[in-house]
N, C-alpha and C positions, 0 to 999 in steps of 0.2 A: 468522791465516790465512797461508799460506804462499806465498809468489812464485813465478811459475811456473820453469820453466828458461830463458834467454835461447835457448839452443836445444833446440830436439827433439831425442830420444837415436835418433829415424832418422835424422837428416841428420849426425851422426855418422858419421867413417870406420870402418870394419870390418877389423878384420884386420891383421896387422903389416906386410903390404905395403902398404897403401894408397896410401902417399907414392909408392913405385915404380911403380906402377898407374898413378897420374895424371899421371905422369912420362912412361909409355909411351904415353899417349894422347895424349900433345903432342905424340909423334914423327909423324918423317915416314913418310909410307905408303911401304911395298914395303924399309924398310930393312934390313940383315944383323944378326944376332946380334950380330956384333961393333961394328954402327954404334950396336945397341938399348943394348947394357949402355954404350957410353961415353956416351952421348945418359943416361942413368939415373943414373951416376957425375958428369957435370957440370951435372946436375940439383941431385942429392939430396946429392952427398958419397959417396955408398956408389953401388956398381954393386950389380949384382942378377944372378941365376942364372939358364941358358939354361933352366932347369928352368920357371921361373917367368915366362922369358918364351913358354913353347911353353903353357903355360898360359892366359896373357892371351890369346896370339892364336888357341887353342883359345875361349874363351869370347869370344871378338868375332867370328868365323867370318870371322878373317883365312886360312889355310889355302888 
């Protein structure tokens, strides 16, 4: 018989952003573009695009 997974393949991240996603959730409210990508870059290492981040705050109904 077979072991199950240690984890569930939903509680796996999605997507190639993910890391920058949970990066931007950490940030602080009301921040600039320019405050997001560095807050993303001394995060993760890599910054992330204004593209992706008009995205996040599109799907969080930051706007």
């Amino acid at each position: 018989m077979r072991e199950a997974l240690s984890t569930p393949l939903l509680s796996q991240p999605k997507g190639p952003h993910w890391l920058r996603i949970s990066a931007l959730d950490q940030a602080e409210a009301g921040a600039t573009y320019s405050t997001l990508i560095q807050h993303v870059r001394r995060v993760t290492g890599t910054g992330c695009s204004r593209k992706l981040i008009a995205k996040w705050k599109r799907e969080r109904g930051l706007r």
